[in-house]
TITORMAR-683402 format. One line per field, with one value per residue (C-alpha): residue number from 1; residue in three letters; x, z, y. Coordinates in steps of 0.25 Angstrom, whole numbers, plus 5000, padded with zeros to 4 digits. Each point is the difference from the previous one (the first is absolute). Example, Ala and Ser with C-alpha at 12.3 -4.5 7.8 and 13.67 -1.06 7.14 Angstrom:
2
n: [1 2];
res: [Ala Ser];
xx: [5049 5006];
zz: [5031 4998];
yy: [4982 5014];
***
This chain:
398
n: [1 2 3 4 5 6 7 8 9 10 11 12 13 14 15 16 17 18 19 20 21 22 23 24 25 26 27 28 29 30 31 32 33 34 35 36 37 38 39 40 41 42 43 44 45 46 47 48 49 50 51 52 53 54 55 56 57 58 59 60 61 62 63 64 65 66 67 68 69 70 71 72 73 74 75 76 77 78 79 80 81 82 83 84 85 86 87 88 89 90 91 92 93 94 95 96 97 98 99 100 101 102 103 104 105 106 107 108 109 110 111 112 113 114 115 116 117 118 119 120 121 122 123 124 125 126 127 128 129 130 131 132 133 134 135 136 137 138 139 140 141 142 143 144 145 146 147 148 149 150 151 152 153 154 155 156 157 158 159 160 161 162 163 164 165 166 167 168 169 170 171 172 173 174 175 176 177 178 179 180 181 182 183 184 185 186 187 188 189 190 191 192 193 194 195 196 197 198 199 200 201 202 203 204 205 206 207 208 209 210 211 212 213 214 215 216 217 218 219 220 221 222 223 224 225 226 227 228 229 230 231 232 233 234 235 236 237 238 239 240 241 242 243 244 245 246 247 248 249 250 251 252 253 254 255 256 257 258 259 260 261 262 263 264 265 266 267 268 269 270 271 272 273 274 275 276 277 278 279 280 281 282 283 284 285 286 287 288 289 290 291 292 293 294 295 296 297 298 299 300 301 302 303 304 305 306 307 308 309 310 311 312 313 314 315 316 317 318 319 320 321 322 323 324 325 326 327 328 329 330 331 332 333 334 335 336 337 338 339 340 341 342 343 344 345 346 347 348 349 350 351 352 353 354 355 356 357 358 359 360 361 362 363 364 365 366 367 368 369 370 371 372 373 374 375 376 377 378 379 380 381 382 383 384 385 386 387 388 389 390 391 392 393 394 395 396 397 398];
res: [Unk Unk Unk Unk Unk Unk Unk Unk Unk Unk Unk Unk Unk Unk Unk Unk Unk Unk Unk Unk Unk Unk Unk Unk Unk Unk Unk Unk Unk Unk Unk Unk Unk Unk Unk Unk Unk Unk Unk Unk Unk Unk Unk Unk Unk Unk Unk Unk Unk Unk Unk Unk Unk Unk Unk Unk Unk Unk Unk Unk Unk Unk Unk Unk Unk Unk Unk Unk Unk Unk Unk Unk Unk Unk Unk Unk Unk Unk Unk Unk Unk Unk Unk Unk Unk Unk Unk Unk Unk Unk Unk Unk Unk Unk Unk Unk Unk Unk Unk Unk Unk Unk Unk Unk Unk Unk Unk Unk Unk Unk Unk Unk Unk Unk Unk Unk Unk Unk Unk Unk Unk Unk Unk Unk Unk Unk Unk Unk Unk Unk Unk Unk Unk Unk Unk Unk Unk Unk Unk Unk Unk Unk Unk Unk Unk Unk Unk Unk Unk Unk Unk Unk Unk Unk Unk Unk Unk Unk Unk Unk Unk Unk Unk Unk Unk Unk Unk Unk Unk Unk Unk Unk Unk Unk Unk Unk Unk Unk Unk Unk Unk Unk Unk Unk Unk Unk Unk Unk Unk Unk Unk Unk Unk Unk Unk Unk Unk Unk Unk Unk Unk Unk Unk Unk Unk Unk Unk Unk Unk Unk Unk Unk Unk Unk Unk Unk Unk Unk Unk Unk Unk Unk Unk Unk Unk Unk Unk Unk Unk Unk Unk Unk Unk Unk Unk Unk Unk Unk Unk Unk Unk Unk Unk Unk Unk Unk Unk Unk Unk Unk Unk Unk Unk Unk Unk Unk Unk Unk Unk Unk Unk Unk Unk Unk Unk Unk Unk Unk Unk Unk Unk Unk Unk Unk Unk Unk Unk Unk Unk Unk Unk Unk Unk Unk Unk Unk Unk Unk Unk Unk Unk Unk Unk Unk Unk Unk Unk Unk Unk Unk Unk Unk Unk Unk Unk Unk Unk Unk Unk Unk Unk Unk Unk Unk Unk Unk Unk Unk Unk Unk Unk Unk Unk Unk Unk Unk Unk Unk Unk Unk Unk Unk Unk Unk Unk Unk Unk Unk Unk Unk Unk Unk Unk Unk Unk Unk Unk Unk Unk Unk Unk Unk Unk Unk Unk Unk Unk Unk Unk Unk Unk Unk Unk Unk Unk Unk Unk Unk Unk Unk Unk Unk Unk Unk Unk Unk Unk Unk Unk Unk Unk Unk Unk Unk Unk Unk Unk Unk Unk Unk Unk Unk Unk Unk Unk Unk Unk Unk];
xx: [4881 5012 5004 5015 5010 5009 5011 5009 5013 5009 5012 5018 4998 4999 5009 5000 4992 4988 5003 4998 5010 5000 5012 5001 4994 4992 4984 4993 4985 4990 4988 4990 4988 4989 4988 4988 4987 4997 5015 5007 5005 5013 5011 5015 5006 5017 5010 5015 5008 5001 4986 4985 4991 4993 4991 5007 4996 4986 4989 5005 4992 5007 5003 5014 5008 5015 5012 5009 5013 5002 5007 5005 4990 4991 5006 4990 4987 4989 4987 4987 4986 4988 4986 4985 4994 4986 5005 5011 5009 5015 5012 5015 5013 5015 5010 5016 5007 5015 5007 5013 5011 5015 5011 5000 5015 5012 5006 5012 5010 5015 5011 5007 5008 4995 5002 5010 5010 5003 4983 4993 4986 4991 4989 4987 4990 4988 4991 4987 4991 4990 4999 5017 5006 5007 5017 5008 5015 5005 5016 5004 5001 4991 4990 5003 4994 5008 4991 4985 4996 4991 5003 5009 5014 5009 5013 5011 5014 5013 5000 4988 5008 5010 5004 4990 4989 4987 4985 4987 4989 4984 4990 4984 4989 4985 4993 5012 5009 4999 5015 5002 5013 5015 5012 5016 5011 5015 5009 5016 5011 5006 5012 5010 5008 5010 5015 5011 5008 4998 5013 4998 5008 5004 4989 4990 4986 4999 4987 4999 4988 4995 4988 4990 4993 4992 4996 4986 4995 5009 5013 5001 5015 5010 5015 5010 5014 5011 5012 5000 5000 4984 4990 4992 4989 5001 4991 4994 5009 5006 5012 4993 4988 4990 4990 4990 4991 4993 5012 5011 5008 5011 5010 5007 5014 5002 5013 5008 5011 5012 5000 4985 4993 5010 4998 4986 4987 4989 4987 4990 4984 4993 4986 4993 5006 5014 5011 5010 5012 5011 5013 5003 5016 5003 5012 5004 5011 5005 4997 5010 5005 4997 5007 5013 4997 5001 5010 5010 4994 5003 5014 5002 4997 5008 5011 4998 5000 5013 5008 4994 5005 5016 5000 4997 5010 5010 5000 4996 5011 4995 4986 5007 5008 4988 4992 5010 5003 4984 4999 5013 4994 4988 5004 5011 5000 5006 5004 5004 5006 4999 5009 5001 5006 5012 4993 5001 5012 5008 4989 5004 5016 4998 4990 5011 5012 4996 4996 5013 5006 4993 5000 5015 5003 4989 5001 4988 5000 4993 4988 5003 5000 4993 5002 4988 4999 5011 4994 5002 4989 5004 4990 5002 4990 5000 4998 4995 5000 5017 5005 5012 5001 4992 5013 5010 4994 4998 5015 5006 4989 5007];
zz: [5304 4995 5013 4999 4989 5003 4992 4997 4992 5001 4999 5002 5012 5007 5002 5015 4995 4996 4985 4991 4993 4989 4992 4987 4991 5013 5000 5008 5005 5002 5008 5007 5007 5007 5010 4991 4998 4990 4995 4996 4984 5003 4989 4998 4997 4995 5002 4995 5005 4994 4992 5001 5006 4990 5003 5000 4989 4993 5009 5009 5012 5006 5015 4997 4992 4996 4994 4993 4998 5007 4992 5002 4994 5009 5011 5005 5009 5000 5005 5003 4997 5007 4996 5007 4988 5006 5008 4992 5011 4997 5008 4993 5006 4993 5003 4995 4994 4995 4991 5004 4992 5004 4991 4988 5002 5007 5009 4997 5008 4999 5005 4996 5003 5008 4999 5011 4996 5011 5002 4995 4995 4999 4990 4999 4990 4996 4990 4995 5013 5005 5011 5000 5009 5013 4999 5009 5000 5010 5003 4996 5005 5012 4995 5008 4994 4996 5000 5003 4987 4992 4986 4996 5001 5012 5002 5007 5006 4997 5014 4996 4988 4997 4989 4995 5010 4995 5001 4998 4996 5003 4994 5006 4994 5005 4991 5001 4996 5013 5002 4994 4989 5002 4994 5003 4997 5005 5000 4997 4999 4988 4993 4990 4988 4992 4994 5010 4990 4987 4992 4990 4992 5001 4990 5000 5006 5009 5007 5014 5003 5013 5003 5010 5004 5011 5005 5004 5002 4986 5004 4997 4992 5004 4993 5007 4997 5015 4988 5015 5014 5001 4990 4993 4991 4986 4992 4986 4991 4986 5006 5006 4994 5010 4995 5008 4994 5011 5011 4991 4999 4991 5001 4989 5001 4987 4996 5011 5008 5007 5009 5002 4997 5006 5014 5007 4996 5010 4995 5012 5003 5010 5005 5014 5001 4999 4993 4990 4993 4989 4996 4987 4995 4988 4993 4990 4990 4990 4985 4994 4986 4997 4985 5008 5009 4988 4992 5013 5002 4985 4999 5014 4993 4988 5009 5009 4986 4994 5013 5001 4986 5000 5014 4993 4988 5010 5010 4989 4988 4998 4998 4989 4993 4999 4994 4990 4995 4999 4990 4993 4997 4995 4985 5003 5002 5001 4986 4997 4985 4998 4988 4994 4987 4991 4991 5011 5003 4989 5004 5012 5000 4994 5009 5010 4993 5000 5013 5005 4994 5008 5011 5002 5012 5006 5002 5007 5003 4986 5000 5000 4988 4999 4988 4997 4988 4992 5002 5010 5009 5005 5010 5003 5008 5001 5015 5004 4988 5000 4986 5002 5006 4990 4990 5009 5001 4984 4999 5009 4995 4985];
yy: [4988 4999 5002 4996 4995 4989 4999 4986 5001 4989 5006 4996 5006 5016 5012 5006 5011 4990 5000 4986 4996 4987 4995 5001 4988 4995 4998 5006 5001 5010 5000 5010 4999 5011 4996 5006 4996 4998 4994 5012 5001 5000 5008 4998 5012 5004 5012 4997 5010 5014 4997 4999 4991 4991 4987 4988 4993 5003 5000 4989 4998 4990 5000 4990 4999 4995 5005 4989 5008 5012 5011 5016 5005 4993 5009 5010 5002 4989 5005 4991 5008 4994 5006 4998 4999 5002 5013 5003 5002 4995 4999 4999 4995 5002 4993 5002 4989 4999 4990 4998 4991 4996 5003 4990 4998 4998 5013 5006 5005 5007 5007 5013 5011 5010 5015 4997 4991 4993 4997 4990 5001 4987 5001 4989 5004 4988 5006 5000 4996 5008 5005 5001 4988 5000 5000 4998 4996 4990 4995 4987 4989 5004 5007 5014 5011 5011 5012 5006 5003 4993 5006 4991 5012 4997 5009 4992 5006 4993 4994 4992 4994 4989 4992 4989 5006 4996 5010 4994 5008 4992 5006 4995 5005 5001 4990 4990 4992 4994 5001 5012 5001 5005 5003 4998 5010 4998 5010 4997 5009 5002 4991 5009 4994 5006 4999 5004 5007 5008 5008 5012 5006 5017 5006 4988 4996 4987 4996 4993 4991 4998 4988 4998 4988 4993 5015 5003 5009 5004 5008 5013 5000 5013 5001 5006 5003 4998 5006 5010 4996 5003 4993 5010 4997 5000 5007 4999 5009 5002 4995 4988 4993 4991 4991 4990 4988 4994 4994 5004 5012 5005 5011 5006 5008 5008 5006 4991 5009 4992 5010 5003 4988 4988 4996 4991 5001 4996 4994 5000 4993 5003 4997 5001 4984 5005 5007 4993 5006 4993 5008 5000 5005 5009 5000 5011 4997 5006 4995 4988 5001 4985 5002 5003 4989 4991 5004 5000 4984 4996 5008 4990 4987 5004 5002 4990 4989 5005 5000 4983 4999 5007 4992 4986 5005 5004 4987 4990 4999 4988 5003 5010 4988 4993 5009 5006 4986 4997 5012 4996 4983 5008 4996 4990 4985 4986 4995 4987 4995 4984 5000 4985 4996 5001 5008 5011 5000 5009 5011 5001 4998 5014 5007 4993 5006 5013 5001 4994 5014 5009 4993 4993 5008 4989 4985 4991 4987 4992 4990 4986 4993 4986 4991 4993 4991 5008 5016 5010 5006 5013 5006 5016 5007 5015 5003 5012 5008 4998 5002 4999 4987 4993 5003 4996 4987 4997 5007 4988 4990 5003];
***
């Protein structure tokens, strides 16, 4: 001999076409054997793909032996060489054997917008397996697959869709996991947000907001004006300015026109989920002279006080005596004049005499006089600043 060559790999398993495959950090085993006589020497020999053979190891003559960790670069053709040594005749045998490994993480998967607006496309990708995985997408709950492809990109027709609906995308690879892995998307149609009313004046800018929410796949964002029966489509212009950041969009009106520009606006979302639309009012007004506003509103207080004020003069004579007479006490007072003893008395005979001349036209009724242990008390009080009655008193007194 050697008459045969069996070869042993033990192996994940075997493709229908007969090839070996082994996962990737697996050990595996490798044997060979040949009827010969005498025992054959029997070589191990290596071919990774797109290089030469080599011996596997240096000058192994082992008929087993193991590999611990499989790796990629222990991908490739495995031959077993068995030699008479006595006759020299040898036999070979190759055998192919593939390392396979599943994606190291979770798959992915999504919805978008396709070319079509009113088709959805289902996208799954889970990356970095080899070979690439099985992906299927299924309807939830239920499990019912939505499509025939096992790429991972299904494209659905707006019947298919409602709001809340969820996909699943399974994803199963040959060396496992077991249960293979998936993903969920839920499409939703899309919620719009914005002020009901908005004014500008003739000659300014103003800029109408409009946000989206809750939509996916994301909306696609369209303004249109209704100022005529039939919507039309606003479009980017020196006149109008639109701008988007993520699920937000602004218009901007420049140069406002009453006649041109006031009227509703319409910010619409749309998605293959559904369409959503919010009107938004514009008023154009003219400028307002704020100086003018607030001169008339003081001129109008001012106005409003002194009519108040001759009212209160007019219907309150009362209030008027009161206040005149406060200004007129201002520097006057109450006087009182205690005047007790004989030695007083001639001063003011005189004071009281000459005062009786310039005033004899007038006569008051005198103080009383009380005798007390042989001298007069006279007590004259000057009463409200009145002179004149101060003299006619001492003038009776006397």
């Amino acid at each position: 001999g050697p008459y045969q060559v069996e070869v042993n790999i033990s192996s994940t398993g075997r493709l229908p076409n007969g090839t070996l495959y082994a996962a990737k950090g697996s050990q595996v085993d490798f044997c060979c054997s040949s009827s010969s006589w005498p025992p054959p020497m029997v070589e191990w020999w290596f071919r990774a793909p797109d290089s030469s053979t080599e011996p596997f190891g240096n000058n192994l003559t082992a008929s087993c032996f193991t590999l611990l960790l499989m790796s990629q670069n222990l991908q490739g053709n495995y031959t077993c060489l068995a030699t008479n040594m006595l006759g020299g005749r040898h036999r070979k045998v190759t055998t192919e054997l593939l390392v396979y490994s599943p994606p190291p993480s979770a798959p992915q998967c999504w919805a978008e917008l396709s070319p079509g607006l009113f088709t959805l496309q289902l996208s799954c990708r889970w990356a970095g397996g080899y070979p690439d995985p099985d992906l299927l997408w299924t309807e939830e709950p239920g499990g019912v697959a939505v499509g025939t492809s096992k790429l991972g990109v299904e494209m659905l027709n707006q019947p298919q869709l409602s709001d809340g609906k969820k996909f699943k995308c399974v994803g199963s690879h040959i060396v496992g996991p077991e249960l293979g892995a998936s993903c969920v998307v839920q499409i939703r149609s899309p919620s719009l947000l914005s002020e009901p009313m908005k004014t500008c004046f003739v000659g300014g800018n103003v800029t109408l907001t409009c946000e989206v929410s809750g939509a996916y796949p994301p909306a696609k964002i369209l303004w249109l004006s209704n100022l005529t029966q039939a919507e039309v489509v606003i479009q980017p212009s020196g006149h109008h300015l639109i701008a988007q950041s993520g699920q937000s969009s602004t218009l901007t009106i420049r140069n406002c026109s009453q006649d041109l520009d006031e009227g509703y606006y319409v910010c619409r979302a749309e998605n293959p989920v559904g369409v959503r639309e919010v009107d938004i009012w514009l008023s154009v007004k003219e400028p307002v002279n704020i100086g003018g506003i607030v001169g008339t509103i003081v001129s109008l207080l001012l106005l409003g006080l002194a009519i108040i004020s001759g009212l209160l003069l007019y219907y309150s004579p009362v209030f008027c005596w009161k206040v005149g007479s406060t200004f007129r006490r201002q520097d006057m007072g109450d006087v009182m004049v205690l005047v007790d003893s004989e030695e007083e008395e001639v001063e003011e005979e005189e004071d009281a005499a000459e005062e009786e001349e310039e005033e004899a036209s007038e006569r008051h009724e005198s103080p009383k006089e009380v005798t007390k242990y042989g001298h007069i008390h006279r007590v004259t009080a000057l009463v409200n600043g009145n002179v004149d009655r101060m003299a006619n008193g001492l003038q009776a007194l006397q």
